[in-house]
VOGU-3710 file (C-alpha; in Angstrom, 3 decimals, decimal comma):
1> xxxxxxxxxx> -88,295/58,144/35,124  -85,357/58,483/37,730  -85,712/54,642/37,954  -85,177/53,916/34,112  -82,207/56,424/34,310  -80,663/54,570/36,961  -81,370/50,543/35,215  -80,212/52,310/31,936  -76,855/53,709/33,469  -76,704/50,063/35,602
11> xxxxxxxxxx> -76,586/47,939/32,609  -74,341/50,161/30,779  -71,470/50,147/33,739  -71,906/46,621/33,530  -71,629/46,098/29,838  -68,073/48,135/29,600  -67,172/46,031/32,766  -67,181/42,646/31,136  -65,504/44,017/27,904  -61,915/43,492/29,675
21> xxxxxxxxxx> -62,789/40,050/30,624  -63,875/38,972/26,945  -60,897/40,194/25,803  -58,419/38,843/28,485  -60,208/35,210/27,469  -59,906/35,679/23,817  -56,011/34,420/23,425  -56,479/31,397/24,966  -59,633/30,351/22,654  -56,830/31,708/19,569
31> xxxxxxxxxx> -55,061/28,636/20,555  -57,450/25,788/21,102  -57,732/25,232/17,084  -54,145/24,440/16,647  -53,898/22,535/19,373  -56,567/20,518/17,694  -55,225/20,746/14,634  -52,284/18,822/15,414  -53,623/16,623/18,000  -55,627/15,619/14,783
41> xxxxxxxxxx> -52,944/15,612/11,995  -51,998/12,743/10,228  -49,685/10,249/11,141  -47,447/10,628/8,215  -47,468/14,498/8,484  -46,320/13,815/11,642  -43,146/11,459/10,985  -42,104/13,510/8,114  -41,700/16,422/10,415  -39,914/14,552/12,851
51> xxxxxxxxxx> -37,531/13,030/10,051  -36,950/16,615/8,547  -35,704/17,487/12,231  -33,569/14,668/12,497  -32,267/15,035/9,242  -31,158/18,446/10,337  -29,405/17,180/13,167  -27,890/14,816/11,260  -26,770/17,028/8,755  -25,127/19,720/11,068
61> xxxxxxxxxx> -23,616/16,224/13,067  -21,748/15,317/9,673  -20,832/18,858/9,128  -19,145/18,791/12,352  -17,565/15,421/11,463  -16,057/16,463/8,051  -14,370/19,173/9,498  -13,055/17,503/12,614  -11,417/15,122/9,543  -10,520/17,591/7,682
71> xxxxxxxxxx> -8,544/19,486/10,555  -6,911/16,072/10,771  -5,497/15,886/7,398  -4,860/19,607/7,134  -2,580/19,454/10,230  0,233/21,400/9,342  3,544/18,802/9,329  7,182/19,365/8,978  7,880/19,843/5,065  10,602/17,545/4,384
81> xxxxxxxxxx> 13,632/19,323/2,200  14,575/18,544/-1,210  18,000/16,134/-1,676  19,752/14,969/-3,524  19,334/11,088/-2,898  22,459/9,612/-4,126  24,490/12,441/-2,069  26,519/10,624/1,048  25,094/11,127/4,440  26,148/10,922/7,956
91> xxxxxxxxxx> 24,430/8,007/10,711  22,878/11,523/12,645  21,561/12,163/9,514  19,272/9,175/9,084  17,998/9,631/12,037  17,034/13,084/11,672  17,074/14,312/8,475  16,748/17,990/7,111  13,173/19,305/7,561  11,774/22,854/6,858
101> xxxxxxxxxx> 9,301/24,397/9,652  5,372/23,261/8,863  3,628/26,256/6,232  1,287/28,370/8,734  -2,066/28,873/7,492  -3,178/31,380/5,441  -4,499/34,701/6,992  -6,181/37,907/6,446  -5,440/38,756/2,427  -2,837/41,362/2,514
111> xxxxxxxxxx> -4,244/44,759/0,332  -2,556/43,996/-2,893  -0,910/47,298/-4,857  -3,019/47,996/-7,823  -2,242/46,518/-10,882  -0,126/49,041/-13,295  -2,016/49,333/-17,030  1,181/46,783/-19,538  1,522/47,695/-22,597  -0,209/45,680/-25,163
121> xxxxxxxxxx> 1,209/42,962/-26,430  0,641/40,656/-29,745  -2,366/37,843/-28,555  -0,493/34,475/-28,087  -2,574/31,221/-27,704  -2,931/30,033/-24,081  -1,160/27,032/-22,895  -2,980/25,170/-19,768  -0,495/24,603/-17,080  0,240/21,230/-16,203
131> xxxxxxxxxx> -1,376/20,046/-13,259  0,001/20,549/-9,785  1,010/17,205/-7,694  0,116/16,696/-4,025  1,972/16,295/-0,868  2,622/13,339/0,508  2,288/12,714/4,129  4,614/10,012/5,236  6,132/9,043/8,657  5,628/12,396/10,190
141> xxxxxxxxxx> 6,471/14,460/7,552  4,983/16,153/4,675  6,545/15,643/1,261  5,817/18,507/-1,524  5,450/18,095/-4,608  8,812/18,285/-6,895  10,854/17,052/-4,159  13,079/13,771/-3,478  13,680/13,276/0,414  14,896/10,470/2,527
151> xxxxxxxxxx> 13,000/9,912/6,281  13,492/7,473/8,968  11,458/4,216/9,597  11,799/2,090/12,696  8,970/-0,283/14,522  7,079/0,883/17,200  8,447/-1,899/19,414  12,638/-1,941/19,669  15,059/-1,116/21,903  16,318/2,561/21,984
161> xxxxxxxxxx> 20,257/2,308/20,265  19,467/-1,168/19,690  17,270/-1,352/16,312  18,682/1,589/13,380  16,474/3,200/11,374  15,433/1,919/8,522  15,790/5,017/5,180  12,865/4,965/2,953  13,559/7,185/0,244  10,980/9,439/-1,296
171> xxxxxxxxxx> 10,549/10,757/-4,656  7,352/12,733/-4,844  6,817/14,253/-8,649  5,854/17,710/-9,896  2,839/16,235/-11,445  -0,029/14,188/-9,932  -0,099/10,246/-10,638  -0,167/6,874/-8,321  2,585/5,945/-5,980  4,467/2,910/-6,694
181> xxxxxxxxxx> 6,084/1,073/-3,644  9,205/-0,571/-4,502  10,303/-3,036/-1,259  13,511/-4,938/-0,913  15,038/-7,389/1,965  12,245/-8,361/3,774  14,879/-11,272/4,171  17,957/-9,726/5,380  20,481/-11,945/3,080  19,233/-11,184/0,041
191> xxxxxxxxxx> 20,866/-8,343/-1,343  19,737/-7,583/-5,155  17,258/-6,318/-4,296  18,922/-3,532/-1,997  20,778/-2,470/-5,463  18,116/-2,805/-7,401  15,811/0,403/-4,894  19,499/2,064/-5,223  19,947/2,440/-8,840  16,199/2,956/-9,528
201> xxxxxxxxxx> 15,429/5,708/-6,615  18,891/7,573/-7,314  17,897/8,184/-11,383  14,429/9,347/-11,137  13,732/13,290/-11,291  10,872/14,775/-9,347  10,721/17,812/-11,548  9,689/15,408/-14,226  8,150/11,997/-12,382  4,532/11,649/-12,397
211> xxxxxxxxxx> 3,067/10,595/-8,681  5,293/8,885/-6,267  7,973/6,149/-5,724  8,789/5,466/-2,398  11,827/2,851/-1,748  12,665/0,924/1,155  16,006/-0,904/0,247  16,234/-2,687/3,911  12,830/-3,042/5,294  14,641/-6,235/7,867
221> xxxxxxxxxx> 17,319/-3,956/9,032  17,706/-6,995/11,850  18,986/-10,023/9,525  20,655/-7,694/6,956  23,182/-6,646/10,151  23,259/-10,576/10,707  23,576/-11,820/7,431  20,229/-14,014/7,975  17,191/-14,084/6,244  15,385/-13,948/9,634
231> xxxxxxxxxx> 14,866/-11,771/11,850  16,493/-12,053/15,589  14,133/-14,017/16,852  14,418/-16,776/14,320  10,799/-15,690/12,390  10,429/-14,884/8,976  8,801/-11,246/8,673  7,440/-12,168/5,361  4,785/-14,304/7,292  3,600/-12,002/9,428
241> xxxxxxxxxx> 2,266/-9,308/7,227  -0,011/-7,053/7,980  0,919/-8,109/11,541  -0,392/-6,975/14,824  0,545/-4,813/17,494  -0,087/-7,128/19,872  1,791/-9,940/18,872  5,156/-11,129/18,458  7,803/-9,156/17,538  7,854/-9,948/14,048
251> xxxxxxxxxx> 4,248/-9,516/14,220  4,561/-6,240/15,300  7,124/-5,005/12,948  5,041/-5,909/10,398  2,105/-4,122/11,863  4,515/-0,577/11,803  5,713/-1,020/8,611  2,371/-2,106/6,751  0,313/0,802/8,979  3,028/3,543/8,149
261> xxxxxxxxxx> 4,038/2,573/4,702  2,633/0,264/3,068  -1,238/2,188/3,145  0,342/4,784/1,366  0,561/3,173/-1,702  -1,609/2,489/-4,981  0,754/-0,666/-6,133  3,708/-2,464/-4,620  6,345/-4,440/-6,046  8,331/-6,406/-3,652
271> xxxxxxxxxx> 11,788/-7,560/-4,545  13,117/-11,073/-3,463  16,077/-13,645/-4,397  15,734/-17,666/-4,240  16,673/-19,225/-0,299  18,691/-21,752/0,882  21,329/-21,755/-1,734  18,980/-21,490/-4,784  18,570/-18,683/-7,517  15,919/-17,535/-9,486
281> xxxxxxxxxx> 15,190/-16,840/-13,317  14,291/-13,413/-13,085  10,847/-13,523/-13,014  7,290/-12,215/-11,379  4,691/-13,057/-8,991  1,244/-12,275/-8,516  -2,518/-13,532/-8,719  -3,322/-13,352/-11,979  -7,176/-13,509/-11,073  -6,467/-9,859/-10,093
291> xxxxxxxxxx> -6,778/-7,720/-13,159  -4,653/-4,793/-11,116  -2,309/-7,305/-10,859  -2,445/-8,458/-14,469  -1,933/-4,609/-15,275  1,510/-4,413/-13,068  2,875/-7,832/-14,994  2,174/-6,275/-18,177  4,097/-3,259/-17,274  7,758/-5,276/-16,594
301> xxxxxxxxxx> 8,549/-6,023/-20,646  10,623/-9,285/-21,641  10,103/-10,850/-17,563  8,555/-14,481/-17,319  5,425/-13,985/-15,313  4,232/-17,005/-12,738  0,389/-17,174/-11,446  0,693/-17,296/-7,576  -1,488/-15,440/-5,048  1,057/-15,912/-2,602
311> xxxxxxxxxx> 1,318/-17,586/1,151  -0,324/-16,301/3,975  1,299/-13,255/5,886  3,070/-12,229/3,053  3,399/-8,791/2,337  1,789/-9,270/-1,245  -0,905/-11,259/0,050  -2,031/-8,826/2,941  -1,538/-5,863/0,455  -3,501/-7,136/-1,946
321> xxxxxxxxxx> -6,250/-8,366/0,781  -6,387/-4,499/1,628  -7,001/-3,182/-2,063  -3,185/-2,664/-2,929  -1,683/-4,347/-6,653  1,269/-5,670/-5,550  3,755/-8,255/-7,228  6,911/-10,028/-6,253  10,119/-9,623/-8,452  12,272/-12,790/-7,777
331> xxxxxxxxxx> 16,046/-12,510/-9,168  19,165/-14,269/-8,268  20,179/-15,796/-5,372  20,906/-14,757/-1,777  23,981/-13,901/0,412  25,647/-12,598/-3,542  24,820/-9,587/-5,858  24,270/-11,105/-9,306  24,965/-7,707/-12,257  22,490/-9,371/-14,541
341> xxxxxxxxxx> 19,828/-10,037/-11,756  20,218/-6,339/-10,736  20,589/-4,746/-14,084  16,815/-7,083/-15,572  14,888/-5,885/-12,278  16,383/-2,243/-12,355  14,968/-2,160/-16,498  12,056/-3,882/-15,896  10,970/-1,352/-13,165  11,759/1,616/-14,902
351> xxxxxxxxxx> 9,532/-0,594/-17,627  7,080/-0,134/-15,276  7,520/3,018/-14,273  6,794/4,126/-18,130  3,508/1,986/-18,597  1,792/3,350/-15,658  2,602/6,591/-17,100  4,627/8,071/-14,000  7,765/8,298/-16,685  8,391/9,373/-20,148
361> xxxxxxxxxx> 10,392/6,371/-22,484  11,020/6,826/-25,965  11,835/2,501/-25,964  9,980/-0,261/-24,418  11,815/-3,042/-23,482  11,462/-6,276/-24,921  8,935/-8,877/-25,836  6,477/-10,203/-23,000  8,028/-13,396/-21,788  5,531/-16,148/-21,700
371> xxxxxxxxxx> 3,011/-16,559/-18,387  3,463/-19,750/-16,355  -0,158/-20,294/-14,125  1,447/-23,638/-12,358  4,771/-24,457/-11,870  6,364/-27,848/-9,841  9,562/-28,670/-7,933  11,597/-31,735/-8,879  13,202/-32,984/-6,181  16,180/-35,189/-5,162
381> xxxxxxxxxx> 15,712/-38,599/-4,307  18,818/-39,387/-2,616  21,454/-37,363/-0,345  24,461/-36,264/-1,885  25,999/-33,921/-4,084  24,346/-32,360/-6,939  25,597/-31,415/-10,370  23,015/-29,790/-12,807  22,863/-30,563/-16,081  20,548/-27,456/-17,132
391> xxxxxxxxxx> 20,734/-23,572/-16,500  18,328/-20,995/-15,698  15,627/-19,889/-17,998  16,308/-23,374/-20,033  13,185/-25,378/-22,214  13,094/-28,703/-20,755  10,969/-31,852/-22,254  9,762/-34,890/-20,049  12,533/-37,646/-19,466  15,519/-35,130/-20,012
401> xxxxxxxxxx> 17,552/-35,523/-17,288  18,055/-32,281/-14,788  20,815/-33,137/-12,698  22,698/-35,950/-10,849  22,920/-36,468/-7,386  26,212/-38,388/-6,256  26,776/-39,837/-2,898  30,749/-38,891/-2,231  31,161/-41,985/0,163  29,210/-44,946/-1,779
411> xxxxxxxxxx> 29,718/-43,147/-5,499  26,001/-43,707/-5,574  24,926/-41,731/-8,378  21,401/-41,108/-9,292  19,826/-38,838/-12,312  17,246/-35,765/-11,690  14,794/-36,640/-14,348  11,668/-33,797/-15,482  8,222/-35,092/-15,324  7,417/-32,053/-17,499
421> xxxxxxxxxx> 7,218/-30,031/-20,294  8,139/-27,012/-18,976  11,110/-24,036/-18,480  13,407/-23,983/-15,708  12,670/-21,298/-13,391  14,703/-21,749/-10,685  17,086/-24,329/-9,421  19,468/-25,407/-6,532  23,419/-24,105/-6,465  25,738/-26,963/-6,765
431> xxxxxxxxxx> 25,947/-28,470/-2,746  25,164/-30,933/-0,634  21,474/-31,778/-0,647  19,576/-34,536/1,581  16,911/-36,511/-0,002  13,493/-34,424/-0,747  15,582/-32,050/-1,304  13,551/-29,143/-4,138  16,408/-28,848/-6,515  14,559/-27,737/-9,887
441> xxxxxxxxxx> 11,665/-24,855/-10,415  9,860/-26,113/-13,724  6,852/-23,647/-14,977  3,814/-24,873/-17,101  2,738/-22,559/-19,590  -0,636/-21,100/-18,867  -3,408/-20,974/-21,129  -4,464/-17,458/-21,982  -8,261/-17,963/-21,145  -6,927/-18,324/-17,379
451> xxxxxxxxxx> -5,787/-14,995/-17,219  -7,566/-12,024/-15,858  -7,467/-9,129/-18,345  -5,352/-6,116/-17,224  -7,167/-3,142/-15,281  -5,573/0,153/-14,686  -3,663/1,633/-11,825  -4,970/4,943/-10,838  -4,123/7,186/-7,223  -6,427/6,288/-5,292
461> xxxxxxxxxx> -7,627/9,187/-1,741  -9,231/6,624/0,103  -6,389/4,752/2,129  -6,076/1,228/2,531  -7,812/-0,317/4,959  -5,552/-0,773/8,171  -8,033/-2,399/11,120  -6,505/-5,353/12,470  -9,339/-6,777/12,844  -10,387/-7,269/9,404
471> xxxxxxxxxx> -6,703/-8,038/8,186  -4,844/-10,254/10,733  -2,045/-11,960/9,714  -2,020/-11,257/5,986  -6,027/-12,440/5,350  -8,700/-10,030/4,544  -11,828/-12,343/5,691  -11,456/-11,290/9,345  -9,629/-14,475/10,563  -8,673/-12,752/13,602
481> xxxxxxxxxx> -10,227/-12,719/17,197  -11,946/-9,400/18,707  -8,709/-8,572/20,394  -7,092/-8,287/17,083  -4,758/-11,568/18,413  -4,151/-14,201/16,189  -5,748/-17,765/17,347  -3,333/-20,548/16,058  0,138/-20,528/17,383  3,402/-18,868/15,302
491> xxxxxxxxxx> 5,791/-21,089/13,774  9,031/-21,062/15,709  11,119/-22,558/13,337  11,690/-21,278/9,563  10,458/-23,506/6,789  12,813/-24,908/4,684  11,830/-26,097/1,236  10,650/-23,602/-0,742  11,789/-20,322/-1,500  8,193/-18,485/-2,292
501> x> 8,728/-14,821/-1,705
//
């Protein structure tokens, strides 16, 4: 009996012993079946996890991103102040003009005094207010809405004292809309269109403009202190556009001036005169493949419109390479300010100005002018002196006779004959000439098939595109070397027989 009491009482001490055990075992078996589970889950259960990660990552990677770029473009800037643009100004300043301290960010909301109960008043029917314009960030400064300004422009390359400033003025409306880029002597000598950014940026009123106009009257400052169409170095900036930092000087001037204001814009017109003693029918330039373009030519009223998509390296070229409408307005001559040149490019742009809907007009001006999609020069055959028999803007008919060229030493004289129907659109000044000399401008009607049909101008947020890799030396295909250099060597000499742009 003692014996079973003792076995019974053994086996039960033993029993409670091995409880603890069991039970210090059991989380580890808990575990085993998940650890199965996904050793055996399927493949695809498997990668769609992993992507849902990464696309968390990802996510809270752009997150970061966007507001890194949005810090960027929210960094407060100077505020430029108000002017009035056709006020006189001193040299100091240009080169530092009036600015207002950069608008702190907004902080904790202030407690706001409790609104007191009005008295009621008769129900009147709401009015939506008009929409707000932006403010436009521009060579350092930030531009509000409402407000006309004038800020400094120089290249990044120049000698301190040695290169001025260049004033862009600024008009940027009460009202949003696209900004228009009017340009003027690229080519130092040619001064209409210097009159023609005058008279058109001085009348405009930012309480009631639409978008933004920003003019540069002098973009060459260099050959307009010279007199020259070129800049110091003998190169003509309008071949170097968009340019690169790296290059030559003219290279790189164009480089500044496209990167800080030509981006900016949604369309650019570019004024110009004839070179080399010649004028110009007033008249525009673009690629009528373009139907931005088209738009822009439609907008001028009673101005003869000529297809070209414009040389290499000029600014209309590379602008338009980079997204950017842009047309050249040729009027006059160079080295003189012609009143009737001035006063057709100063209506036409205000024209313009009312078709893109930036301006209110109660009168359009004029009848389109006829489109010209290839044009010829008829040239001189022998050295001399030449007297024109036609004028600017005149019909011509093949066999009429253009012009004589007389030799003042022999009194050879030979006749300027037209191999064309055609108009004259621009011709050579009365002067000495040598032989090949391009003495008469005759544009060929264009069918209307071969033009593009107009598209609209809108503001556009996303800038142009600015890399010089994809845009060097005024062609969008990526012409240009890794290093952003440009492979074939730069002209060192001007050309002389045509005045395109």
């Amino acid at each position: 009996m003692v014996c079973r009491s003792l076995s019974l009482s053994l086996l039960l001490s033993l029993s409670f012993s091995a409880i603890p055990s069991f039970a210090e075992e059991q989380p580890q078996d808990a575990t085993a079946p998940s650890e199965v589970a996904l050793e055996n889950m399927p493949a695809k259960q498997e990668d769609d996890r992993d992507e849902a990660t990464g696309q968390e990552e990802s996510s809270d990677t752009a997150t970061v991103q966007n507001t890194e770029g949005a810090t960027a473009d929210t960094e407060p800037m100077p505020q430029a102040k108000s002017i009035e643009l056709d006020k006189p100004v001193s040299e100091q300043e240009l080169i530092t003009p009036p600015q207002e301290a950069p608008a702190e960010p907004a902080t904790a909301e202030k407690a706001q005094p409790e609104p007191q109960p009005q008295p009621s008043k008769p129900s009147e029917p709401e009015t939506a207010p008009a929409p707000e314009g932006r403010p436009l960030r521009l060579l350092g400064a930030e531009v509000p809405p409402a407000t006309s300004t004038r800020l400094p422009w120089s290249p990044n390359q120049h000698f301190e004292g040695v290169y001025s400033a260049t004033p862009v003025l600024v008009v940027n409306g009460a009202e949003p809309g696209p900004t228009l880029c009017i340009t003027a002597a690229i080519h130092g000598d040619e001064l209409n269109g210097i009159e023609t950014v005058r008279r058109v940026m001085y009348n405009l009123n930012p309480k009631t403009l639409k978008g933004a106009v920003i003019g540069v009257p002098i973009v060459n400052m260099q050959g307009f202190h010279r007199s020259s169409r070129y800049l110091t170095d003998r190169r003509d900036l309008n071949r170097h556009f968009p340019g690169d930092k790296n290059g030559s000087s003219a290279s790189r001037i164009a480089r500044s001036f496209f990167d800080e204001v030509v981006v900016h814009c949604n369309a650019i017109v570019d004024l110009h005169t004839g070179s080399f003693y010649r004028t110009n029918l007033p008249q525009l330039r673009g690629d009528l493949s373009d139907p931005k373009v088209v738009k822009l030519t439609k907008g001028f009223g009673s101005t003869v419109v000529l297809h070209s998509d414009g040389a290499k390296g000029t600014l209309r070229h590379a602008a338009v390479a980079a997204g950017i409408p842009t047309v050249t307005l040729e009027a006059g001559a160079p080295m003189v300010l012609d009143e009737l040149s001035v006063s057709h490019s100063v209506k036409g742009i205000r024209t313009l100005l009312n078709q893109l809907g930036m301006v209110s007009k109660f009168r359009l001006w004029g009848e389109p002018e006829p489109v010209y999609y290839n044009s010829t020069w008829q040239r001189a055959t022998n050295g001399g002196i030449i007297f024109s028999k036609v004028q600017l803007g005149e019909f011509v008919s093949k066999g009429d006779v253009l012009g004589t060229v007389t030799n003042p030493i022999t009194n050879v004289r030979k006749e300027i004959r037209s191999q064309y129907n055609g108009r004259i659109l621009g011709m050579a000044m009365n002067q000495v000439v040598q032989p090949g000399f391009a003495a008469y401008h005759i544009g060929i009607e264009a069918p209307q098939e071969q033009i593009s049909p107009p598209e609209e101008v809108v503001a556009e947020d996303t800038p142009a595109a600015t890399d010089s890799d994809t845009l060097s030396n005024g062609s969008g295909n990526g012409s240009g070397n890794e290093t952003g250099e440009v492979p074939a060597a730069e002209p060192q000499t001007p050309a002389t027989e045509s005045d395109e742009d």
